[in-house]
C-alpha positions in Angstrom: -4.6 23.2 2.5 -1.0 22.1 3.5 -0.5 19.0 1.1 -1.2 18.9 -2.7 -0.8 15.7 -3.5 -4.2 13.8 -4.0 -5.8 13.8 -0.9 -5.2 18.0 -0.8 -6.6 18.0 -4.3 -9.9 15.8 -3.2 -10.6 18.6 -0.5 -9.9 21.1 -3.3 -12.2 19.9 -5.6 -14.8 19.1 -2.9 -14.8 22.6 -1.4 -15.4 23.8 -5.0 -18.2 21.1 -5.7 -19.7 22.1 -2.4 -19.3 25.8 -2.7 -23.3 27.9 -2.2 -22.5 31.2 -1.3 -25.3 32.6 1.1 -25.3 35.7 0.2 -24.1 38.2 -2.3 -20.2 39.3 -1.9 -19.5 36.2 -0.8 -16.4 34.7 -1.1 -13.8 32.0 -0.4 -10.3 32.0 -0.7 -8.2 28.4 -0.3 -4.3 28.6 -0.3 -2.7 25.7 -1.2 0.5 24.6 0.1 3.3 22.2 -1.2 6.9 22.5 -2.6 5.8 19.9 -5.2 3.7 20.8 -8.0 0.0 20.6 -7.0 -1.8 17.4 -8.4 0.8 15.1 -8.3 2.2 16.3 -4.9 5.4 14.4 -3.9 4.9 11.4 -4.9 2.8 10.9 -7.9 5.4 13.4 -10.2 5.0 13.0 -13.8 8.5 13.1 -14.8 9.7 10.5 -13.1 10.4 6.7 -14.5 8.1 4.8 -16.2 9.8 2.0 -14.6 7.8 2.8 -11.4 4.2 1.1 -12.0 1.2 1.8 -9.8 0.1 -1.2 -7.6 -3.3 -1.3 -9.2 -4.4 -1.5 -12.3 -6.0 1.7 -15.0 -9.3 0.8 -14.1 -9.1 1.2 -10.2 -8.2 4.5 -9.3 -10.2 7.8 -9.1 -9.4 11.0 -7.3 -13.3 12.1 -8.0 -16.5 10.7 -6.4 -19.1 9.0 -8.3 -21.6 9.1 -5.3 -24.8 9.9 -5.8 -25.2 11.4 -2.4 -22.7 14.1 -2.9 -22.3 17.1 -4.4 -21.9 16.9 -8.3 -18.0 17.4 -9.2 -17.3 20.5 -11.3 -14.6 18.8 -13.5 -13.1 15.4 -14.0 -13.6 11.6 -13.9 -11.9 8.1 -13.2 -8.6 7.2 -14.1 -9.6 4.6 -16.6 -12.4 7.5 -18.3 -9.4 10.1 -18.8 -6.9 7.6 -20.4 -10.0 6.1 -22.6 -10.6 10.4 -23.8 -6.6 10.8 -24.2 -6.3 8.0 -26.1 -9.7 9.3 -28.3 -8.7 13.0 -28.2 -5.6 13.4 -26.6 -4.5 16.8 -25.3 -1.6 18.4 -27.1 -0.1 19.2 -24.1 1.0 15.3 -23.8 4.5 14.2 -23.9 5.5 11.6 -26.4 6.0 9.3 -23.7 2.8 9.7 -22.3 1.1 8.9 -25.4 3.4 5.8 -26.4 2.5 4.7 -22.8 -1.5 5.5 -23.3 -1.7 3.6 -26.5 -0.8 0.6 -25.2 -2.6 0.8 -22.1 -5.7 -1.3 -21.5 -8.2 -1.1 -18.6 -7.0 -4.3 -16.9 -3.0 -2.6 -17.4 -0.8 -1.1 -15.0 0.0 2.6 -15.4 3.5 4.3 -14.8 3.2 6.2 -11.4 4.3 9.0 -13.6 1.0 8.7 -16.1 -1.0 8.7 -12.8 0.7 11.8 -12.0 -0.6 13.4 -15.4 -4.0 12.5 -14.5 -3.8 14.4 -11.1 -2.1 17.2 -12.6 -4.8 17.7 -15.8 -7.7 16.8 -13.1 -6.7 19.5 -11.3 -6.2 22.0 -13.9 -9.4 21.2 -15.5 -11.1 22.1 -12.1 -9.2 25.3 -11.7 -10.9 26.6 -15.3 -14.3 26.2 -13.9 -13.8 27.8 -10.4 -17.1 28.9 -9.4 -17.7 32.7 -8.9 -16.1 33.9 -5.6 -14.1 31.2 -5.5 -10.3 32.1 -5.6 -6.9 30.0 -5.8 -3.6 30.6 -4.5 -0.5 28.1 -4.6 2.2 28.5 -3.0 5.5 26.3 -3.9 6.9 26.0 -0.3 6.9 24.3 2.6 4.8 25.0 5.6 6.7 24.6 8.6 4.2 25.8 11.9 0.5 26.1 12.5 -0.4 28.5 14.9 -3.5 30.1 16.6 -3.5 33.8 15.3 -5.8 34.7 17.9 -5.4 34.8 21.8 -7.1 32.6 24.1 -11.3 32.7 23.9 -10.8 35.1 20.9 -13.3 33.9 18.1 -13.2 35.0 14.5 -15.9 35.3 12.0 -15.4 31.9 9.5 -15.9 32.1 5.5 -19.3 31.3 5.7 -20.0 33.4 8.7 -19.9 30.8 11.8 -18.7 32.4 14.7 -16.6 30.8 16.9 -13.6 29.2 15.4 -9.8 30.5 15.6 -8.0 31.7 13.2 -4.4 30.6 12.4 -1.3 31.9 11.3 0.5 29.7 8.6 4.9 29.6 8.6 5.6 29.2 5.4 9.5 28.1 5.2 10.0 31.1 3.0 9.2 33.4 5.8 6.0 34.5 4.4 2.6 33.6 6.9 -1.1 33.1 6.3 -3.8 33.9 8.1 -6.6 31.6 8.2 -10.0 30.5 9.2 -9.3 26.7 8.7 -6.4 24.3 7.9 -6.2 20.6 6.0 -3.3 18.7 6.8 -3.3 16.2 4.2 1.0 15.6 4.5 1.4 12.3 2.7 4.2 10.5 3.1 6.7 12.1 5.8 10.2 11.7 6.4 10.9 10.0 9.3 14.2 9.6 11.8 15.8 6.2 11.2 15.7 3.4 13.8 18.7 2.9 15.9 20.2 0.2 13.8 19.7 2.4 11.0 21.2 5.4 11.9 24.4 2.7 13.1 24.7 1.4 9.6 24.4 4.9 7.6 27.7 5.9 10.6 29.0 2.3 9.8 29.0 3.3 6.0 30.5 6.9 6.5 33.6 5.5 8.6 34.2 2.6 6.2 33.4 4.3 2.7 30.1 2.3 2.0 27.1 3.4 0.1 23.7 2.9 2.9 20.4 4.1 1.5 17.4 4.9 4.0 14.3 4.2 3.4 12.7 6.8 0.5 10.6 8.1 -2.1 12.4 5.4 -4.8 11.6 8.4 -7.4 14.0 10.6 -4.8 16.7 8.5 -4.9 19.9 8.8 -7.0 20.6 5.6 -8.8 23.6 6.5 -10.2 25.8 6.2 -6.9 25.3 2.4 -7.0 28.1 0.6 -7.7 27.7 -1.7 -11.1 29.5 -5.2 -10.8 29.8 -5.1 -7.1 27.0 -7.0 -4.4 24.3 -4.9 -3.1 22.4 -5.3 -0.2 18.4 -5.1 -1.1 16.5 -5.3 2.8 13.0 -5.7 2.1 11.0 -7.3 -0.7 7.7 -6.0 -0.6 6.4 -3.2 -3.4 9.6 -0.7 -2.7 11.8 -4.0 -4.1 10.6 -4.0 -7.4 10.8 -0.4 -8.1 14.8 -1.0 -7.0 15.0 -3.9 -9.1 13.7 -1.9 -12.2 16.3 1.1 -11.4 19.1 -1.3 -11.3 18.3 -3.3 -14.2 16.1 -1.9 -16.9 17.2 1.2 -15.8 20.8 0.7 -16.9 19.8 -0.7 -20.2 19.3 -4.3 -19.7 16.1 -6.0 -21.4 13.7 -9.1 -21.2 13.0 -11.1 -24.0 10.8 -14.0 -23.8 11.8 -17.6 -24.5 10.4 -21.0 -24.7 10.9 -22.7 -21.4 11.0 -25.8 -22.8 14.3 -25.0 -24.8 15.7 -23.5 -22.0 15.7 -27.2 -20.8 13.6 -26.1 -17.8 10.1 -26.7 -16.7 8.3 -29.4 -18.4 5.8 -26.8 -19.3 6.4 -25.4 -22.8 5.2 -22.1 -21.5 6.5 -18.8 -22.6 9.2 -17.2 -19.9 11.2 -14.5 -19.9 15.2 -14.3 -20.2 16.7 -11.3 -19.0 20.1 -9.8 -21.5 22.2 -7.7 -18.6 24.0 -4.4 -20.2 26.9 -5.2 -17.7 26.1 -2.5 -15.6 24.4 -3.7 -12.9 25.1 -4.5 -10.1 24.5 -8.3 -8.3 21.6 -7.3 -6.1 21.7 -9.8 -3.3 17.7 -9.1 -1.6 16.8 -10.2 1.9 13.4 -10.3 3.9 11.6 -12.0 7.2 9.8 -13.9 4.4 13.1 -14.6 2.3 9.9 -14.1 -1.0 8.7 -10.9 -2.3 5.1 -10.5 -2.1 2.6 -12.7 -4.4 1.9 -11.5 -7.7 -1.6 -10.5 -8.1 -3.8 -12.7 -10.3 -4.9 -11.7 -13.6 -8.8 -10.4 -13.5 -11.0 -8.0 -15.1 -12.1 -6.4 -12.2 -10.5 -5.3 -8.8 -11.8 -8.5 -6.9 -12.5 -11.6 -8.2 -15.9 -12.1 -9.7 -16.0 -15.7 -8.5 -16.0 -15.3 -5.1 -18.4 -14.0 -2.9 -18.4 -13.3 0.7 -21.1 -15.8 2.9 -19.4 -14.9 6.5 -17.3 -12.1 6.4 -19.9 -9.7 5.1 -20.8 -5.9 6.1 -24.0 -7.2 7.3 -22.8 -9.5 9.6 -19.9 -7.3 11.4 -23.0 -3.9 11.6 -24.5 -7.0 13.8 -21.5 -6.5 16.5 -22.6 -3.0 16.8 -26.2 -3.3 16.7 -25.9 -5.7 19.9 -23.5 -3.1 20.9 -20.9 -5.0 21.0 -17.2 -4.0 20.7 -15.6 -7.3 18.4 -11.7 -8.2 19.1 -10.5 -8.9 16.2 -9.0 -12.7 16.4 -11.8 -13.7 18.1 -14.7 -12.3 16.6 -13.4 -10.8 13.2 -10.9 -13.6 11.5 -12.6 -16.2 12.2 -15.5 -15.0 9.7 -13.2 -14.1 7.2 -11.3 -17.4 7.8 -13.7 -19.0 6.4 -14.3 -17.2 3.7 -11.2 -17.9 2.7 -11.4 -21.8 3.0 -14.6 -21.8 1.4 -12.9 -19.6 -1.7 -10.3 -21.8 -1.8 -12.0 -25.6 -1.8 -15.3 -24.2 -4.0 -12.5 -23.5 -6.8 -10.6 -26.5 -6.5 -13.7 -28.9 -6.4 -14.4 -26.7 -9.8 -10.9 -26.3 -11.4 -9.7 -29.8 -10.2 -12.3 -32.5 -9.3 -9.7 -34.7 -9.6 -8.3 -33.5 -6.2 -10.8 -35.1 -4.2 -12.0 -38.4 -3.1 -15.5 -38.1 -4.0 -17.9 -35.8 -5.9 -17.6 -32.5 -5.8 -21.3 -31.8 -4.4 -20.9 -34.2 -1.2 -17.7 -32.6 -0.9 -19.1 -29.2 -0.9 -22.1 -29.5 1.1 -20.2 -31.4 3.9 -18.2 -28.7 4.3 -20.8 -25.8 4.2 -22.5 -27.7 6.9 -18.6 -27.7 8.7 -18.1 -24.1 8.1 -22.1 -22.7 9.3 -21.5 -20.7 12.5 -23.2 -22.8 15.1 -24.8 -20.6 18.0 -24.5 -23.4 20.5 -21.8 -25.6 19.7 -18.9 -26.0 22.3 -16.7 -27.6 19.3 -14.5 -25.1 17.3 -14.9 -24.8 13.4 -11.8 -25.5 12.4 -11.6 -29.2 13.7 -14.9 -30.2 11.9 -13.8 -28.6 9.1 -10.6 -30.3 9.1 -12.0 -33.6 9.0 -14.4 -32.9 6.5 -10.8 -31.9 4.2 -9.1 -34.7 5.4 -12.1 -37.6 4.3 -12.4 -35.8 0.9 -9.5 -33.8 -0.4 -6.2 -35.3 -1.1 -3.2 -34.8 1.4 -1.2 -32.9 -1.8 -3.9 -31.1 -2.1 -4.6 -28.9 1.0 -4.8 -25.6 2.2 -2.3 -24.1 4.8 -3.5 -21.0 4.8 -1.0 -19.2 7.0 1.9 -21.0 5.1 0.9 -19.1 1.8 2.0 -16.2 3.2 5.5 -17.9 4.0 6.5 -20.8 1.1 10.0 -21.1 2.4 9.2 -21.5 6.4 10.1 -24.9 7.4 12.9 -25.3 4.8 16.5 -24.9 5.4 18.9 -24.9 2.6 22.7 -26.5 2.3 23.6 -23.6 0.0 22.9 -20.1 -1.4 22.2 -21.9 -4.9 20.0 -24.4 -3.3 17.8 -21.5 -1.7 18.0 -19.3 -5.0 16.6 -22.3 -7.1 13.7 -22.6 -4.3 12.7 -18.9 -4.8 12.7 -19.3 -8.5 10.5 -22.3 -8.5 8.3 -20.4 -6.2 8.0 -17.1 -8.5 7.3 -19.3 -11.2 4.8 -21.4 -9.8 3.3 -18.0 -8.4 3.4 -16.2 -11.9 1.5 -19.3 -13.3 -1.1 -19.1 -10.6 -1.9 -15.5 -11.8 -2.1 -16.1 -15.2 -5.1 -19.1 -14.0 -7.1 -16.5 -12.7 -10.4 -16.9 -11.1 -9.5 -20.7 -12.0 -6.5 -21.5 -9.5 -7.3 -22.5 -5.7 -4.7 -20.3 -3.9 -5.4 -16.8 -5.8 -8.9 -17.4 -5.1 -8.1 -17.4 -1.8 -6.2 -14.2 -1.3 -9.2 -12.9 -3.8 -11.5 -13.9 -0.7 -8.8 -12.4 1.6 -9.0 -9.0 -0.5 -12.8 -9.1 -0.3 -12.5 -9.2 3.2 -10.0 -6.8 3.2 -12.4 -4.4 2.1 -15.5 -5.4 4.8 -12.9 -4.8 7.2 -11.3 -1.1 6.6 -15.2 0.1 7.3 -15.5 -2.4 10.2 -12.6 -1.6 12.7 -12.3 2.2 12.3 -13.1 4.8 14.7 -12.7 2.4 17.2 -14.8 -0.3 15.9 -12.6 -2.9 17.7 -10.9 -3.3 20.7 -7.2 -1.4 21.6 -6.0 -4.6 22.7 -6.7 -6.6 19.6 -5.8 -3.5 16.8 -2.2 -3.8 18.2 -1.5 -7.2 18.6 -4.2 -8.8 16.3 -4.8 -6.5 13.4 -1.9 -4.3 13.3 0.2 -6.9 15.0 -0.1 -10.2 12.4 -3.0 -10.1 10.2 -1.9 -6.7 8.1 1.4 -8.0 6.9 -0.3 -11.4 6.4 -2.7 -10.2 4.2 -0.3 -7.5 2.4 2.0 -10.4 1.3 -0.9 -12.0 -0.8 -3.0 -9.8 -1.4 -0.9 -6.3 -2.3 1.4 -7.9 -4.8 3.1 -5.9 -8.0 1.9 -7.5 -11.4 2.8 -10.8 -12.4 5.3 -9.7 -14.8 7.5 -8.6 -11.8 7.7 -12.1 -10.6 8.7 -13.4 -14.4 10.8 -11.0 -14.5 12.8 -11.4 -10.9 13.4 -15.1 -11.8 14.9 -14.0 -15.1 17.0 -12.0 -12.8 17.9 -14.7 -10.8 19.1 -17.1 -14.1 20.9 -14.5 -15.4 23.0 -14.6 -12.1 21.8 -10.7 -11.5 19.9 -11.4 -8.6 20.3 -13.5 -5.4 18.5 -13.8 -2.3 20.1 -14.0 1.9 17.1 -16.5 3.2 14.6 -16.1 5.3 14.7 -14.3 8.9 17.9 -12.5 8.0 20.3 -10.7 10.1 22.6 -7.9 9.3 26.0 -6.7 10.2 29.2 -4.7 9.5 32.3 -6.4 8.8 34.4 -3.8 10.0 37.9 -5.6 9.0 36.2 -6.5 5.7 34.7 -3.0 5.1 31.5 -4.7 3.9 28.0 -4.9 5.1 26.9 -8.3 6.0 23.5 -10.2 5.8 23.1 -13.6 6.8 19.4 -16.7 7.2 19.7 -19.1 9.7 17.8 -21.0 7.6 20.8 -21.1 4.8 24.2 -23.7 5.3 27.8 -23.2 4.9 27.5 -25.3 1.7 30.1 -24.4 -1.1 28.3 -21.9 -3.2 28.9 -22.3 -7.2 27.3 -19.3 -7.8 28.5 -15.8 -9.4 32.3 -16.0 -9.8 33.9 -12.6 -7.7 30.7 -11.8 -5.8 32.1 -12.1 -2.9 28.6 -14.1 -1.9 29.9 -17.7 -0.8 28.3 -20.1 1.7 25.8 -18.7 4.4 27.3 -15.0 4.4 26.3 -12.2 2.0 29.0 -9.5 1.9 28.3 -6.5 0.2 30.0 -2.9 -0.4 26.2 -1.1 -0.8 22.7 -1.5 0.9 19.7 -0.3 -0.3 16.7 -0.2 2.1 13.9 -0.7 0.2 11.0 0.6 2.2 8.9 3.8 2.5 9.7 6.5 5.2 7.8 4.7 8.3 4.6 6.0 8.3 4.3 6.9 12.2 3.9 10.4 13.4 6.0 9.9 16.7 8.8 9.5 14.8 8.5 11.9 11.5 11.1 14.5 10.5 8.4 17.4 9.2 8.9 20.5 11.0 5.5 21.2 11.1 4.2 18.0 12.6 6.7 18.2 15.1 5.7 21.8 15.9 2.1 20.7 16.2 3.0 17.7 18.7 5.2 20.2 20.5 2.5 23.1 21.2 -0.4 20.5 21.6 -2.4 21.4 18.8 -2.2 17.6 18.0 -1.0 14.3 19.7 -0.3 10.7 18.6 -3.0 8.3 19.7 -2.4 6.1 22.5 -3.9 2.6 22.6 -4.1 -0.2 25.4 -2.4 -3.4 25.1 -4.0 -6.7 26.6 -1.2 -6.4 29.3 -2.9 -2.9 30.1 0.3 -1.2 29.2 0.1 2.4 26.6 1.9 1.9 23.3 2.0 4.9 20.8 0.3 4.0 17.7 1.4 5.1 13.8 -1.2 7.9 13.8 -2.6 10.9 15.2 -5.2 11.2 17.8 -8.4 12.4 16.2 -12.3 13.3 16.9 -14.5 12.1 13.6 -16.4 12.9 11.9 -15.0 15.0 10.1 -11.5 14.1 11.4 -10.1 17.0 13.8 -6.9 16.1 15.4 -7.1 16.0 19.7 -4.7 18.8 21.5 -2.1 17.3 24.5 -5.6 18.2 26.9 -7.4 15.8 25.0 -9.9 18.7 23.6 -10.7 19.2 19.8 -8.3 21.4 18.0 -11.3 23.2 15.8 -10.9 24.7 12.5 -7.6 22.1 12.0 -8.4 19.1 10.1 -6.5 15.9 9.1 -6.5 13.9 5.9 -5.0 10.7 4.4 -2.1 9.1 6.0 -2.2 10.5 9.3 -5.3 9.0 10.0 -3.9 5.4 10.4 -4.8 5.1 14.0 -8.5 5.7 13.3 -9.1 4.1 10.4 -6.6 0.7 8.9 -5.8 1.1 5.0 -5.1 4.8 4.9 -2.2 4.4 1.9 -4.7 3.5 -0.3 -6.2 5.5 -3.4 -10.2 5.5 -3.9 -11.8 3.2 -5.8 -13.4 3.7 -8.8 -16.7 2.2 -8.4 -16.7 -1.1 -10.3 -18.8 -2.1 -13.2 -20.3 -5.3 -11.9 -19.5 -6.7 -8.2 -20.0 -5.8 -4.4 -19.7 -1.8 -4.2 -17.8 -1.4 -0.6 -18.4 1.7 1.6 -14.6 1.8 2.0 -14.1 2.3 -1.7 -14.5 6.0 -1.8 -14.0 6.7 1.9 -11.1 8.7 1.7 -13.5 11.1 -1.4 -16.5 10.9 2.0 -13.8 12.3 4.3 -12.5 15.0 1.9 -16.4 16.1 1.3 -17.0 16.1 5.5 -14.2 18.3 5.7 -15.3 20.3 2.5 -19.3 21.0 4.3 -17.2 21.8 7.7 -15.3 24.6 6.4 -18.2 26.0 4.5 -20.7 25.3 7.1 -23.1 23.0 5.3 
C-alpha cells in the first residue's frame, strides 16, 4: 500500500473486512507506506490549524462503508457517529483542543481538517486492534520511490491467496530498504508537481529581486511566518485554498471578529447582525486576484448535504442509464447539460414562485405549469427548449427577477469599475448579499439552484466515468467549462468565510485586483504586479502607504493559493515518474473534436478494479490505482465518501471511492 492517507486506509480496512482464509496457515501480510503518519496521511494531519475547516460539514464524511452488499467493516463508523461517541465518552487520549472543538460541534458544523485527521488516525487504530488472525501489519515511515517487477519476463509467482499468475514486485523504499510483493495500491494523494513556465519565471523573478513567491501547496506545509506584515501581498486564486490563506494571515496573527449591528455601522438597511474584524497590526494588506475577481459562493445553510427541496425531474440516474441502454455514447453539452439545465431552472423558479409570489405577474400555479409544459423534453419538436421557456419567464416573471444562470457563476462580468474602491465596494455587496442567501436556505431562488446544480453533480460523477461520454466533449465540455462553473457555486467554504472576508475588506485588510487579471514583475520597482482590465485609473482613496493606487497592484509578496496541479504528466513524485518512465503506467490520452491527442490529468487505467495501462497499452497486473490518479476515468476524484444520508436521494457515487477500495480489496485476495 503506497499511500496512507484515506484512500490507503479504505483498502486497508477493506482487505481486513474481506479477509477468509482458505485454508489453515494462511496468511496475509500488507505493508504500508508513507512518510506521514498513517490515517491522516499528508494532508488530513491532526496537528495542524484549526483555522483550516473541511469543505463539508460533520455529518458528510465517512472513510467506512455502510453498504449492505459489502463485507461487514471490523471497526469504525461515520464521521458524524465518532464525534457524537467523543463527545459522550471521549477517549482520554484527546487533546484539549480536540475536545473544546468537539463540544461545540454540531452535525450541520464544519470540522477543523485537523479534527478530521483524528478521526482517520483513531479509525485506523481501532481497526489495527481487531486484525483478524493471520492478518499482519507493517508501516513503514518512508517514501517509496520505484516499483519494479521482481521477476523476469513470463515468470509467475504464487499470490496470497494462491492465484498463479501474477508478478511479483520489488518496492524502493527512499531509505534503501526494498519489498517484495505480490501486489501494489498506489493510492498517492496529492502530488507535487513542477510549476508552469510563468511560475517557475516569477519564483526566479523573486530570487533576483529579493521577493517572497509561494507555489502552489499543502497550505498546512507552508510557513506563514516569512510573510511580510504591513506590506501588499499578492493572493492569485480565490477558490477554497484562499480562505485557508486568509485565515493564516489574519486570525492567525491574532486578529478577531466580533459581530455588530449593521444598522449602526450605518450600512445596509437591514438591521442584520455582521461581523467587524479588530486587526492585531500584524498582517499584512492581502491584495487577492482571480479570472472571476469573487471567491467562490458560500454554501447555503441546510440540514442535509443537498437540499431537501429540490428534486431532480430530468437530470436523473434513470434517464442518463437510458443513453446506455440504447447504446448510446452521450456528449456531454448536447445530451447531458441540457437535462440538468433544466433542473436547474426548474429549482430556481419553483422556489421563487414559493418564497416570492410577488415576483411574478400572475399566480404562481399558471406560472408553474406553463413552464413544466416549456421545460418537458419533446421527442419531435424542431424548436429548442430554451426559447419556449424563455417566453414563458418573460410573460410571467418580472424582468428584476430572472435567472442568468451562467452569470451566477461570474457577478462582476459586464462591470468595469473607475477605481479600486469602486470594485472593492462591489465585492463586498456581493459577499454580503451571498452570505444572506445562505442563511435563507432552501427558501432563496439562487442557492436552490446550485442545490439542483449539486444534485446533478452527483447523477453525473456515475454517468461520465469509464468512458461514459465522448473524448471530445470530457475535454472541452466537461472538463473544459462546466467543472469550474459548477465548483464556483456549488463547492463554496461556509458562509461565515464570506462574513468574514467583507469584514476583511472594511477593515481595509483585504482588497481585491478585478476580474481577468494579469501579472507582472516590475523589475525597476522590485515588486510583483497584478492588474483587471476591467478596473480604471481612477484615484484610489484607499489604504494610505499600500502602494495599491489606480488600476495597478504592486506588491513585495505573492502567495499562490492553489493545490499542487493535480495531473500526472507533470508531477514531481519520484515514483510516478519512475513508473511513466519504465511503462508500468501511462497518462491517458483523449481526442479532441479537432481529432488532435491532448494528455489528460490522470492515468490510463483498465476498470474494474482500476489497473493502470503499461506504454504497450497492456494491463499492468497485480498494480492497482486509487483516488486521485483516477481523474481521467472517473470526474470528482478529490472528493471524500459520503456518509449515506438520513432522508434524500442515496447516489451510487456517494461511496464509490469505499466500492473501488473493496474491488481492489477481493482482487488481491482472490474473491
Amino acid at each position: 500500500m503506497i499511500g496512507a492517507g484515506p484512500r490507503g486506509t479504505s483498502v486497508l480496512e477493506r482487505l481486513l473486512a474481506n479477509w477468509a482464509p482458505a485454508g489453515a496457515g494462511e496468511t496475509l501480510h500488507i505493508d504500508v507506506i508513507d512518510p506521514y503518519p498513517a490515517g491522516p496521511g499528508h494532508v488530513w494531519q491532526p496537528g495542524q490549524s484549526r483555522l483550516y475547516l473541511m469543505n463539508t460539514q460533520s455529518f458528510y464524511p465517512t472513510i467506512v462503508p455502510e453498504d449492505g452488499e459489502l463485507a461487514k467493516p471490523l471497526a469504525g463508523t461515520t464521521f458524524d457517529r465518532w464525534r457524537e461517541l467523543q463527545r459522550q465518552r471521549p477517549d482520554p487520549s484527546l487533546t484539549a483542543e480536540e475536545r473544546t472543538e468537539l463540544s461545540g460541534l454540531g452535525s450541520a458544523d464544519f470540522p477543523s481538517r485537523a479534527l478530521y485527521g483524528r478521526y482517520l488516525r483513531s479509525t485506523l487504530e481501532e481497526l489495527l486492534t481487531r486484525l483478524p488472525a493471520g492478518v499482519t501489519v507493517d508501516f513503514h515511515r518512508t517514501a517509496a520511490t520505484s516499483v519494479r517487477y521482481a521477476a523476469s519476463a513470463g515468470e509467475a509467482r504464487t499470490g496470497p491467496a494462491g492465484q498463479q499468475g501474477k508478478p511479483a514486485f520489488n518496492v524502493g523504499l527512499e531509505d534503501g530498504s526494498v519489498l517484495t510483493v505480490d501486489s501494489v495500491v498506489l493510492a498517492l494523494g496529492h502530488l507535487e508537481s513542477r510549476l508552469t513556465a510563468e511560475q517557475r519565471e516569477l519564483r526566479a523573478a523573486a530570487e533576483d529581486l529579493g521577493l517572497l513567491y509561494l507555489p502552489p501547496a499543502v497550505p498546512a506545509d507552508v510557513d506563514w511566518s516569512r510573510v511580510p506584515a504591513g506590506e501588499p501581498v499578492l493572493v492569485r486564486g480565490m477558490g477554497l485554498n484562499f480562505f485557508d490563506v486568509m485565515g493564516q494571515l489574519t486570525e492567525g496573527r491574532g486578529g478577531k471578529f466580533q459581530p455588530v449591528d449593521a444598522g449602526a455601522e450605518g450600512g445596509a438597511e437591514s438591521t442584520s447582525t455582521q461581523l467587524k474584524y479588530v486587526p492585531s497590526g500584524r498582517e499584512p494588506l492581502i491584495v487577492a486576484a482571480s479570472r472571476r475577481g469573487t471567491p467562490y459562493r458560500a454554501k447555503a445553510a441546510l440540514s442535509g448535504y443537498y437540499p431537501a427541496a429540490v428534486s431532480l425531474r430530468y437530470c436523473t440516474e434513470r434517464a442518463l442509464a437510458k443513453f446506455a441502454e440504447a447504446g448510446i455514447q452521450p456528449a456531454f453539452d448536447h445530451d447531458l447539460w441540457p437535462l440538468l439545465h433544466r433542473d436547474a431552472v426548474w429549482a430556481y423558479y419553483s422556489t421563487l414562485a414559493r418564497s416570492q409570489p410577488g415576483a411574478l405577474r400572475t399566480e404562481p400555479a399558471e406560472f408553474l405549469a406553463a413552464l413544466e409544459e416549456a421545460l418537458r423534453p419533446h421527442a419531435h419538436s424542431a424548436a429548442k427548449w430554451e426559447d419556449g421557456a424563455d417566453a414563458v419567464i418573460s410573460a410571467h416573471v418580472r424582468p428584476a427577477h430572472r435567472l442568468d444562470l451562467l452569470g451566477l457563476a461570474a457577478p462582476l462580468a459586464g462591470r468595469s469599475f473607475s477605481s479600486r474602491a469602486e470594485l472593492d465596494a462591489a465585492v463586498v455587496d456581493y459577499l454580503l448579499d451571498d452570505a444572506r442567501r445562505s442563511a435563507l436556505g432552501e427558501d432563496d431562488p439562487v442557492k436552490m439552484t446550485i442545490g439542483a446544480l449539486h444534485h446533478g453533480r452527483a447523477v453525473l460523477k456515475t454517468a461520465v466515468a469509464d468512458g461514459g461520454i465522448t473524448d471530445e466533449s470530457w475535454v472541452a465540455g466537461l472538463r473544459g467549462w462546466f467543472e469550474s462553473f459548477v465548483e464556483g457555486l456549488a463547492s463554496g467554504p461556509p458562509a461565515l468565510r464570506a462574513e468574514q472576508l467583507a469584514a476583511l475588506v472594511r477593515a481595509g485588510v483585504v482588497r481585491f485586483v478585478g476580474p481577468d487579471p494579469k501579472f507582472g514583475v516590475d523589475r525597476k520597482a522590485g515588486t510583483f504586479t497584478a492588474a483587471s482590465p476591467w478596473v480604471g485609473n481612477g484615484v484610489d482613496g484607499g489604504v494610505e502607504g499600500s502602494s495599491v493606487t489606480g488600476d495597478a497592484v504592486a506588491a513585495v509578496a505573492m502567495i499562490e493559493a492553489l493545490a499542487p496541479a493535480n495531473r500526472v504528466a507533470v508531477n514531481s513524485s519520484p515514483l510516478l515518474e519512475q513508473l511513466l518512465r519504465q511503462g508500468l503506467v501511462r497518462t491517458r490520452l483523449m481526442m479532441t473534436v479537432e481529432g488532435a491527442p491532448v494528455h489528460t490529468s490522470g492515468l490510463d487505467v483498465a476498470p474494474h478494479p482500476y489497473r493502470p495501462l503499461g506504454a504497450a497499452g497492456s494491463v499492468t497486473d497485480g498494480l492497482y490505482v486509487l483516488g486521485l490518479q483516477l481523474s481521467a476515468a472517473q470526474w470528482g476524484t478529490a472528493i471524500a465518501a459520503e456518509a449515506r444520508p438520513k432522508t434524500g436521494p442515496v447516489y451510487r457515487s456517494g461511496q464509490r471511492t469505499l466500492h473501488d477500495a473493496d474491488e481492489i480489496a477481493r482482487s488481491i485476495l482472490g474473491r
